[in-house]
C-alpha positions, -999 to 999 in steps of 0.1 A, spaced: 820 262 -689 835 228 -673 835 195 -693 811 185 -676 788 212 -683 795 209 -724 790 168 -721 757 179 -700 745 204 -728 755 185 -754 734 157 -741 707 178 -734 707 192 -768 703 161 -785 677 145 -759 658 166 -753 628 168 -784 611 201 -800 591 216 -770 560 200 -760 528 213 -755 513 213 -720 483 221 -723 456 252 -740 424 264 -730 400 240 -750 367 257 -736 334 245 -747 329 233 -710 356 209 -704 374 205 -670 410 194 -659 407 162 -635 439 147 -615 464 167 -600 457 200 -620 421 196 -609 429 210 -571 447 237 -581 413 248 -604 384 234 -606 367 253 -627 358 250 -664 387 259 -687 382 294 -707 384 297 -747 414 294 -762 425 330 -762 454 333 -795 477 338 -766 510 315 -756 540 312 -736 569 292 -734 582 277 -704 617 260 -697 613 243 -661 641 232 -641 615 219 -616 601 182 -625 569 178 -648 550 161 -617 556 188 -595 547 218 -621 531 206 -650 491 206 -631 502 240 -619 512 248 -659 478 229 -670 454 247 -645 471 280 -657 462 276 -698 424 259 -682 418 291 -663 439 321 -684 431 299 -725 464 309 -725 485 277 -744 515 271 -725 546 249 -739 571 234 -716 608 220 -720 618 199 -690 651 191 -677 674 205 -648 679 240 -638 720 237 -645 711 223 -679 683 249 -691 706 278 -679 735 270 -701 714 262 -726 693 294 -727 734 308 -727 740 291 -753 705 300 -777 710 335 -767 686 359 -784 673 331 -802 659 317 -772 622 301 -770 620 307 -736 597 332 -718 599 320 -688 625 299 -671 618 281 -637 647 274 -615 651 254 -585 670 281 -566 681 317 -579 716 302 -588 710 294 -625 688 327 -625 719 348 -612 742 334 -638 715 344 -665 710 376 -652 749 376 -653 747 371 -689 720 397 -698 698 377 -703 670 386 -686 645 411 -681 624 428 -650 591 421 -643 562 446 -631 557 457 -601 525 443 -596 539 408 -604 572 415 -576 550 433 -548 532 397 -546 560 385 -526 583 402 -496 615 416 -509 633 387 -490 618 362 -513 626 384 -549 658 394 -568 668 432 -561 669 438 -595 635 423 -602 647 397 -630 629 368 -605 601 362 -576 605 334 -553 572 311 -552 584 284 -529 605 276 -506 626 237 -499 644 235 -459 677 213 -461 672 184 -437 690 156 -423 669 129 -430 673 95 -406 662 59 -399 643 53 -372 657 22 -359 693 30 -361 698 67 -348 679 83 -325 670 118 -325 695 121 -294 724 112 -316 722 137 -343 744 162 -347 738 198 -348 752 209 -375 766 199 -409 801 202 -396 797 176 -372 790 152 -400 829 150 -406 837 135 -376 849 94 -368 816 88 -356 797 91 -388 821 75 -411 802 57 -439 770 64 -422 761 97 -442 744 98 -475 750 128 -500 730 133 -534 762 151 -544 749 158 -583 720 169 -576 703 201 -583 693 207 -553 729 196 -533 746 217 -561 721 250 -547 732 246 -516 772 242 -515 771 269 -539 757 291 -507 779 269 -491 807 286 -507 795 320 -506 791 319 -473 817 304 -458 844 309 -490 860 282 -512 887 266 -488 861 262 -460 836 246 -483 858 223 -504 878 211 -470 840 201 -458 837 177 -486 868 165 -493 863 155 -455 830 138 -459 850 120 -487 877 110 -467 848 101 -443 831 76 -467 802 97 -470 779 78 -498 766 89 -529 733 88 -541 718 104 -573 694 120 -559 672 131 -526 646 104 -539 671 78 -532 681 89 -501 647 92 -483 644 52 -495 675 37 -484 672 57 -450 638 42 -444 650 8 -457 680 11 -429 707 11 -458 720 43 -444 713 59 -413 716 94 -424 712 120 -455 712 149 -465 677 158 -487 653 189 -492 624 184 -465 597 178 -487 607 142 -502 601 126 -469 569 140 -460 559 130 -496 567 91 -493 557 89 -458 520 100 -471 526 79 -497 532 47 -472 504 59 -455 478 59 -478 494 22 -491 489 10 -454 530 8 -450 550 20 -427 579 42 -438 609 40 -411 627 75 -419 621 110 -405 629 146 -410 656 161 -381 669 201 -380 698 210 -376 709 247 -357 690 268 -371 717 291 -379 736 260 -392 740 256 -434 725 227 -433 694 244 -426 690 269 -455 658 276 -470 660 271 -510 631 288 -531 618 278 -566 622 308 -587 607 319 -617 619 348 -641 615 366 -676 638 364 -706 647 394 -724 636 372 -758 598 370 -737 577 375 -772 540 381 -750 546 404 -715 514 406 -706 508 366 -705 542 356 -696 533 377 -663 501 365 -656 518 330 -660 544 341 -632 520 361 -611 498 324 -612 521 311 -596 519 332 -566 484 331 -566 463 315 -534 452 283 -552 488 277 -564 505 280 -533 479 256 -519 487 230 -538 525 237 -533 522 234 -496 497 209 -496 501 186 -521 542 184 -527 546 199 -492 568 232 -503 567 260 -479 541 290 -497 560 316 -503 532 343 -513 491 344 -514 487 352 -476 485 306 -477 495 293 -442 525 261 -442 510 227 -445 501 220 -406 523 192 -406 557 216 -414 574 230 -384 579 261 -385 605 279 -402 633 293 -382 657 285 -404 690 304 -424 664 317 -450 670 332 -481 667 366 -464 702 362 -450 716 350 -485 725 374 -514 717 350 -543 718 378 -571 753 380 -559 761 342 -566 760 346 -605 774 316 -623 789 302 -590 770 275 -599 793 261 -621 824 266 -600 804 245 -579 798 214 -604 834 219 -607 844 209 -572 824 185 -568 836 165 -596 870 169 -589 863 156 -552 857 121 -561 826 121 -538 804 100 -575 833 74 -565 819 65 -530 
Protein backbone atom coordinates (compact mmCIF):
# COMPACT_ATOMS: atom_id res chain seq x y z
CA UNK A 1 0.00 0.00 0.00
CA UNK A 2 1.47 3.63 -0.90
CA UNK A 3 1.38 6.49 1.67
CA UNK A 4 -1.01 7.81 0.15
CA UNK A 5 -3.29 4.96 0.30
CA UNK A 6 -2.72 4.49 4.38
CA UNK A 7 -3.27 8.57 4.85
CA UNK A 8 -6.46 7.82 2.56
CA UNK A 9 -7.72 4.88 4.77
CA UNK A 10 -6.72 6.32 7.69
CA UNK A 11 -8.88 9.27 6.88
CA UNK A 12 -11.49 7.29 5.83
CA UNK A 13 -11.56 5.32 8.85
CA UNK A 14 -12.07 8.05 11.14
CA UNK A 15 -14.63 10.04 8.85
CA UNK A 16 -16.47 8.04 7.80
CA UNK A 17 -19.51 7.22 10.78
CA UNK A 18 -21.23 3.73 11.72
CA UNK A 19 -23.15 2.77 8.43
CA UNK A 20 -26.27 4.48 7.65
CA UNK A 21 -29.42 3.23 6.83
CA UNK A 22 -30.90 3.91 3.40
CA UNK A 23 -33.83 2.99 3.47
CA UNK A 24 -36.52 -0.36 4.61
CA UNK A 25 -39.65 -1.47 3.30
CA UNK A 26 -42.16 0.49 5.68
CA UNK A 27 -45.37 -0.91 3.87
CA UNK A 28 -48.74 0.06 5.18
CA UNK A 29 -49.19 1.86 1.69
CA UNK A 30 -46.52 4.35 1.65
CA UNK A 31 -44.67 5.37 -1.60
CA UNK A 32 -41.08 6.75 -2.39
CA UNK A 33 -41.37 10.33 -4.22
CA UNK A 34 -38.19 12.21 -5.78
CA UNK A 35 -35.68 10.58 -7.63
CA UNK A 36 -36.31 6.91 -6.32
CA UNK A 37 -39.92 7.49 -7.39
CA UNK A 38 -39.07 6.75 -11.29
CA UNK A 39 -37.24 3.97 -10.76
CA UNK A 40 -40.64 2.42 -8.80
CA UNK A 41 -43.56 3.77 -8.41
CA UNK A 42 -45.22 1.48 -6.75
CA UNK A 43 -46.25 1.08 -3.10
CA UNK A 44 -43.30 -0.18 -0.89
CA UNK A 45 -43.80 -4.03 0.38
CA UNK A 46 -43.68 -5.05 4.28
CA UNK A 47 -40.65 -4.96 5.84
CA UNK A 48 -39.54 -8.51 5.20
CA UNK A 49 -36.69 -9.36 8.44
CA UNK A 50 -34.31 -9.28 5.53
CA UNK A 51 -31.09 -6.78 5.06
CA UNK A 52 -27.99 -6.13 3.24
CA UNK A 53 -25.12 -4.10 3.45
CA UNK A 54 -23.86 -2.10 0.79
CA UNK A 55 -20.33 -0.25 0.52
CA UNK A 56 -20.70 2.14 -2.78
CA UNK A 57 -17.90 3.57 -4.51
CA UNK A 58 -20.48 5.33 -6.71
CA UNK A 59 -21.91 8.77 -5.22
CA UNK A 60 -25.22 8.68 -2.89
CA UNK A 61 -27.10 10.91 -5.74
CA UNK A 62 -26.44 8.63 -8.31
CA UNK A 63 -27.24 5.25 -6.33
CA UNK A 64 -28.90 5.89 -3.32
CA UNK A 65 -32.89 6.16 -5.28
CA UNK A 66 -31.73 3.07 -7.00
CA UNK A 67 -30.79 1.50 -3.24
CA UNK A 68 -34.24 3.15 -1.89
CA UNK A 69 -36.59 1.87 -4.67
CA UNK A 70 -34.87 -1.57 -4.11
CA UNK A 71 -35.85 -1.93 -0.03
CA UNK A 72 -39.58 -0.04 -1.34
CA UNK A 73 -40.13 -2.90 -3.80
CA UNK A 74 -38.08 -6.15 -2.20
CA UNK A 75 -38.89 -4.73 2.13
CA UNK A 76 -35.59 -5.68 2.08
CA UNK A 77 -33.60 -2.87 4.51
CA UNK A 78 -30.53 -1.88 2.83
CA UNK A 79 -27.50 -0.02 4.66
CA UNK A 80 -25.06 1.98 2.73
CA UNK A 81 -21.34 3.27 3.48
CA UNK A 82 -20.37 5.89 0.89
CA UNK A 83 -17.00 6.95 -0.19
CA UNK A 84 -14.66 6.19 -3.25
CA UNK A 85 -14.10 2.92 -4.84
CA UNK A 86 -9.96 3.18 -4.02
CA UNK A 87 -10.95 3.92 -0.44
CA UNK A 88 -13.79 1.02 0.21
CA UNK A 89 -11.42 -1.57 -1.42
CA UNK A 90 -8.56 -1.15 0.88
CA UNK A 91 -10.71 -0.83 3.42
CA UNK A 92 -12.77 -3.98 2.97
CA UNK A 93 -8.66 -5.31 2.74
CA UNK A 94 -8.05 -4.19 5.67
CA UNK A 95 -11.61 -5.47 7.74
CA UNK A 96 -11.06 -8.77 6.10
CA UNK A 97 -13.47 -11.42 7.31
CA UNK A 98 -14.83 -9.09 9.55
CA UNK A 99 -16.17 -7.09 6.88
CA UNK A 100 -19.87 -5.62 6.94
CA UNK A 101 -19.99 -5.53 3.47
CA UNK A 102 -22.26 -7.72 1.19
CA UNK A 103 -22.04 -5.96 -1.51
CA UNK A 104 -19.42 -3.56 -2.78
CA UNK A 105 -20.17 -1.20 -5.83
CA UNK A 106 -17.22 -0.05 -7.79
CA UNK A 107 -16.76 2.47 -10.36
CA UNK A 108 -14.84 0.23 -12.66
CA UNK A 109 -13.67 -3.57 -12.00
CA UNK A 110 -10.25 -2.25 -10.86
CA UNK A 111 -10.92 -2.10 -7.06
CA UNK A 112 -12.99 -5.41 -7.69
CA UNK A 113 -9.89 -7.19 -9.33
CA UNK A 114 -7.65 -6.28 -6.49
CA UNK A 115 -10.35 -7.75 -4.00
CA UNK A 116 -10.80 -10.69 -5.87
CA UNK A 117 -6.86 -10.65 -5.77
CA UNK A 118 -7.16 -10.79 -2.16
CA UNK A 119 -9.81 -13.58 -1.77
CA UNK A 120 -12.11 -11.72 -0.90
CA UNK A 121 -14.85 -12.30 -2.82
CA UNK A 122 -17.25 -14.74 -3.87
CA UNK A 123 -19.34 -15.85 -7.23
CA UNK A 124 -22.59 -15.09 -7.84
CA UNK A 125 -25.44 -17.35 -9.51
CA UNK A 126 -25.87 -17.84 -12.66
CA UNK A 127 -29.07 -16.44 -13.02
CA UNK A 128 -27.78 -13.11 -11.57
CA UNK A 129 -24.39 -13.32 -14.31
CA UNK A 130 -26.55 -14.53 -17.46
CA UNK A 131 -28.35 -10.95 -17.05
CA UNK A 132 -25.57 -9.45 -18.76
CA UNK A 133 -23.26 -10.52 -21.90
CA UNK A 134 -19.98 -12.06 -20.89
CA UNK A 135 -18.22 -8.83 -22.21
CA UNK A 136 -19.83 -6.83 -19.52
CA UNK A 137 -19.02 -9.68 -16.35
CA UNK A 138 -15.83 -10.99 -14.57
CA UNK A 139 -14.73 -14.58 -15.95
CA UNK A 140 -14.71 -15.74 -12.72
CA UNK A 141 -18.20 -14.49 -11.87
CA UNK A 142 -17.07 -12.39 -8.55
CA UNK A 143 -18.84 -9.13 -10.52
CA UNK A 144 -21.62 -7.98 -13.31
CA UNK A 145 -21.19 -4.82 -15.05
CA UNK A 146 -24.53 -2.55 -14.83
CA UNK A 147 -23.30 0.52 -16.49
CA UNK A 148 -21.27 1.71 -18.57
CA UNK A 149 -19.20 5.66 -18.53
CA UNK A 150 -17.34 6.69 -22.37
CA UNK A 151 -14.07 8.88 -21.76
CA UNK A 152 -14.51 12.16 -23.57
CA UNK A 153 -12.74 15.13 -24.37
CA UNK A 154 -14.97 17.69 -23.25
CA UNK A 155 -14.54 21.47 -24.98
CA UNK A 156 -15.65 25.05 -25.04
CA UNK A 157 -17.52 26.13 -27.63
CA UNK A 158 -16.19 29.44 -28.30
CA UNK A 159 -12.52 28.71 -28.18
CA UNK A 160 -11.99 25.34 -30.15
CA UNK A 161 -13.78 24.13 -32.73
CA UNK A 162 -14.67 20.67 -33.33
CA UNK A 163 -12.17 20.93 -36.43
CA UNK A 164 -9.28 21.53 -34.01
CA UNK A 165 -9.49 18.54 -31.84
CA UNK A 166 -7.28 16.03 -31.92
CA UNK A 167 -7.80 12.42 -32.49
CA UNK A 168 -6.37 10.88 -29.96
CA UNK A 169 -5.08 11.26 -26.46
CA UNK A 170 -1.54 11.31 -27.70
CA UNK A 171 -1.98 14.26 -29.56
CA UNK A 172 -2.72 16.11 -26.35
CA UNK A 173 1.16 16.22 -25.68
CA UNK A 174 1.99 18.20 -28.34
CA UNK A 175 3.07 22.45 -28.41
CA UNK A 176 -0.14 23.20 -29.53
CA UNK A 177 -2.10 22.35 -26.42
CA UNK A 178 0.22 23.51 -23.81
CA UNK A 179 -1.70 24.75 -20.78
CA UNK A 180 -4.87 24.32 -22.70
CA UNK A 181 -5.82 20.66 -21.34
CA UNK A 182 -7.53 19.91 -18.10
CA UNK A 183 -6.90 16.51 -16.20
CA UNK A 184 -9.02 15.44 -12.98
CA UNK A 185 -5.77 13.46 -12.25
CA UNK A 186 -7.12 12.12 -8.56
CA UNK A 187 -10.00 11.08 -9.53
CA UNK A 188 -11.64 7.81 -9.49
CA UNK A 189 -12.64 7.80 -12.59
CA UNK A 190 -9.03 9.22 -14.26
CA UNK A 191 -7.33 6.68 -11.82
CA UNK A 192 -9.75 3.65 -13.87
CA UNK A 193 -8.55 4.67 -16.88
CA UNK A 194 -4.63 5.13 -16.80
CA UNK A 195 -4.70 2.01 -14.96
CA UNK A 196 -6.01 0.45 -18.55
CA UNK A 197 -3.80 2.92 -19.61
CA UNK A 198 -0.99 0.93 -18.31
CA UNK A 199 -2.16 -2.39 -19.04
CA UNK A 200 -2.53 -1.71 -22.35
CA UNK A 201 0.08 0.12 -23.40
CA UNK A 202 2.72 -0.93 -20.34
CA UNK A 203 4.29 1.32 -17.64
CA UNK A 204 7.01 3.34 -19.68
CA UNK A 205 4.39 4.20 -22.36
CA UNK A 206 1.85 5.41 -19.91
CA UNK A 207 4.04 7.31 -17.41
CA UNK A 208 6.01 9.10 -20.46
CA UNK A 209 2.27 10.23 -21.51
CA UNK A 210 1.82 12.06 -18.32
CA UNK A 211 4.92 13.14 -17.34
CA UNK A 212 4.44 14.92 -20.94
CA UNK A 213 1.18 16.39 -20.26
CA UNK A 214 3.07 17.74 -17.12
CA UNK A 215 5.79 19.09 -18.86
CA UNK A 216 2.90 20.34 -21.13
CA UNK A 217 1.18 22.37 -18.38
CA UNK A 218 -1.69 20.19 -18.49
CA UNK A 219 -4.16 21.53 -15.42
CA UNK A 220 -5.43 19.89 -12.64
CA UNK A 221 -8.79 19.73 -11.42
CA UNK A 222 -10.33 17.54 -8.63
CA UNK A 223 -12.68 16.16 -10.36
CA UNK A 224 -14.78 15.70 -13.86
CA UNK A 225 -17.41 18.11 -12.12
CA UNK A 226 -14.98 20.78 -12.25
CA UNK A 227 -13.86 20.33 -15.52
CA UNK A 228 -17.29 20.33 -17.44
CA UNK A 229 -17.61 23.99 -15.46
CA UNK A 230 -14.54 25.70 -16.23
CA UNK A 231 -14.72 24.37 -19.97
CA UNK A 232 -18.21 25.87 -20.31
CA UNK A 233 -17.02 29.01 -18.44
CA UNK A 234 -13.97 29.32 -21.12
CA UNK A 235 -11.32 28.75 -18.29
CA UNK A 236 -9.96 25.87 -20.18
CA UNK A 237 -10.58 24.91 -23.53
CA UNK A 238 -10.25 21.28 -23.07
CA UNK A 239 -10.66 18.09 -20.55
CA UNK A 240 -10.63 15.10 -20.10
CA UNK A 241 -14.21 13.80 -18.18
CA UNK A 242 -16.50 10.59 -18.31
CA UNK A 243 -19.35 11.52 -20.96
CA UNK A 244 -22.12 11.67 -18.71
CA UNK A 245 -21.26 15.01 -16.52
CA UNK A 246 -21.76 17.14 -19.48
CA UNK A 247 -24.98 15.91 -20.72
CA UNK A 248 -26.06 16.21 -16.99
CA UNK A 249 -25.30 20.09 -16.52
CA UNK A 250 -26.24 20.98 -19.98
CA UNK A 251 -29.92 19.53 -18.95
CA UNK A 252 -29.43 21.15 -15.98
CA UNK A 253 -28.77 24.73 -17.86
CA UNK A 254 -31.52 23.88 -19.85
CA UNK A 255 -34.16 23.42 -17.64
CA UNK A 256 -32.64 26.80 -15.61
CA UNK A 257 -33.10 28.67 -19.00
CA UNK A 258 -28.99 28.98 -19.34
CA UNK A 259 -26.94 28.27 -21.79
CA UNK A 260 -24.05 25.97 -21.04
CA UNK A 261 -21.04 26.66 -23.65
CA UNK A 262 -19.23 23.14 -23.40
CA UNK A 263 -19.75 19.91 -25.44
CA UNK A 264 -18.91 16.31 -25.60
CA UNK A 265 -16.05 15.41 -28.63
CA UNK A 266 -14.79 11.53 -29.51
CA UNK A 267 -11.82 10.77 -30.03
CA UNK A 268 -10.61 7.49 -32.54
CA UNK A 269 -12.51 5.09 -31.61
CA UNK A 270 -9.84 2.74 -31.17
CA UNK A 271 -7.93 5.54 -29.29
CA UNK A 272 -7.68 5.14 -25.08
CA UNK A 273 -9.14 8.00 -24.64
CA UNK A 274 -12.21 6.44 -25.69
CA UNK A 275 -12.65 3.44 -23.32
CA UNK A 276 -15.82 2.42 -22.07
CA UNK A 277 -15.69 2.24 -18.00
CA UNK A 278 -18.62 0.13 -16.37
CA UNK A 279 -19.98 0.40 -12.70
CA UNK A 280 -19.59 -2.87 -11.20
CA UNK A 281 -21.10 -4.52 -8.47
CA UNK A 282 -19.95 -7.78 -6.67
CA UNK A 283 -20.36 -10.27 -3.50
CA UNK A 284 -18.10 -10.53 -0.46
CA UNK A 285 -17.19 -13.83 0.76
CA UNK A 286 -18.41 -12.30 4.46
CA UNK A 287 -22.15 -11.79 2.35
CA UNK A 288 -24.25 -12.98 5.66
CA UNK A 289 -27.91 -13.19 3.27
CA UNK A 290 -27.22 -14.79 -0.52
CA UNK A 291 -30.39 -14.86 -1.49
CA UNK A 292 -31.11 -10.90 -0.85
CA UNK A 293 -27.74 -9.69 -1.51
CA UNK A 294 -28.47 -11.16 -5.13
CA UNK A 295 -31.71 -9.90 -5.64
CA UNK A 296 -30.12 -6.48 -4.64
CA UNK A 297 -27.41 -7.04 -7.48
CA UNK A 298 -29.74 -8.64 -10.03
CA UNK A 299 -32.05 -5.03 -9.28
CA UNK A 300 -29.70 -3.43 -10.60
CA UNK A 301 -29.87 -4.96 -13.90
CA UNK A 302 -33.29 -4.92 -13.96
CA UNK A 303 -35.37 -2.82 -16.86
CA UNK A 304 -36.58 0.02 -14.45
CA UNK A 305 -33.04 0.44 -13.09
CA UNK A 306 -31.30 0.75 -16.17
CA UNK A 307 -33.90 3.33 -17.19
CA UNK A 308 -33.13 5.49 -14.83
CA UNK A 309 -29.34 5.00 -15.37
CA UNK A 310 -29.60 5.91 -19.00
CA UNK A 311 -32.15 8.39 -18.55
CA UNK A 312 -31.74 10.19 -15.69
CA UNK A 313 -27.74 10.28 -15.00
CA UNK A 314 -27.19 9.53 -18.69
CA UNK A 315 -25.00 6.03 -18.22
CA UNK A 316 -25.02 3.75 -21.02
CA UNK A 317 -27.54 0.42 -19.90
CA UNK A 318 -25.64 -2.20 -19.67
CA UNK A 319 -28.46 -5.10 -19.33
CA UNK A 320 -32.55 -5.22 -19.32
CA UNK A 321 -32.86 -5.30 -23.20
CA UNK A 322 -33.09 -0.85 -22.23
CA UNK A 323 -32.06 1.13 -25.36
CA UNK A 324 -29.15 4.28 -24.78
CA UNK A 325 -30.73 7.61 -23.91
CA UNK A 326 -31.58 8.97 -27.61
CA UNK A 327 -29.40 11.78 -27.08
CA UNK A 328 -25.96 9.24 -26.69
CA UNK A 329 -24.24 8.47 -29.76
CA UNK A 330 -23.69 5.42 -30.31
CA UNK A 331 -21.03 3.40 -28.91
CA UNK A 332 -18.15 2.38 -31.09
CA UNK A 333 -15.85 2.75 -28.71
CA UNK A 334 -12.51 0.63 -26.98
CA UNK A 335 -15.22 -1.16 -24.79
CA UNK A 336 -14.65 -3.23 -21.97
CA UNK A 337 -14.78 -6.29 -24.32
CA UNK A 338 -11.30 -5.61 -25.50
CA UNK A 339 -9.97 -5.02 -21.80
CA UNK A 340 -9.06 -7.94 -19.41
CA UNK A 341 -9.95 -6.14 -16.14
CA UNK A 342 -9.84 -9.39 -13.92
CA UNK A 343 -6.35 -9.25 -15.02
CA UNK A 344 -5.59 -5.72 -13.66
CA UNK A 345 -5.81 -6.85 -9.86
CA UNK A 346 -4.44 -4.13 -7.56
CA UNK A 347 -2.96 -2.18 -10.48
CA UNK A 348 -4.86 0.29 -9.18
CA UNK A 349 -2.61 1.30 -6.65
CA UNK A 350 0.52 1.29 -8.82
CA UNK A 351 -1.53 3.65 -10.47
CA UNK A 352 -2.19 6.24 -7.48
CA UNK A 353 1.39 5.79 -7.23
CA UNK A 354 2.43 7.36 -10.47
CA UNK A 355 0.44 9.78 -10.47
CA UNK A 356 1.59 11.23 -7.25
CA UNK A 357 4.96 11.04 -8.00
CA UNK A 358 4.35 12.97 -11.39
CA UNK A 359 3.62 16.23 -9.90
CA UNK A 360 0.56 16.63 -12.22
CA UNK A 361 -1.68 18.02 -8.24
CA UNK A 362 1.13 20.79 -8.71
CA UNK A 363 -0.15 22.27 -12.01
Amino acid sequence: MTEFSRIALAGLLLVLALIAAACGGDGGGTKLDGVAATVYDGTCADDNGSSVTVYSGRSENLIKPVLDAFACESGTSVRVRWASSTDLALLIDTEGDRTDADVFISRSPGPVGFLESKGLLTSMDSSVLNLVDEDHRGANGTWVGFSGRKRVLVHNLDSVPPSELPASVFELTEPEWRGRVAIPATNGSFLDWFTVFRDQYGDDVAIQWLDDMVDNDARYYPNNVAIVEAAARGEIDVGLVNHYYNYRMAADAEAAGSEHRAVNYDLSDEDIGSLLIISAATMTTSVDDREATQSLIAYLLSPSVQRYFTRNTFEYPLAGGVDPNPVLPPLAALSIGSVDFDALGGGFQGSEDIIQKSGITSN
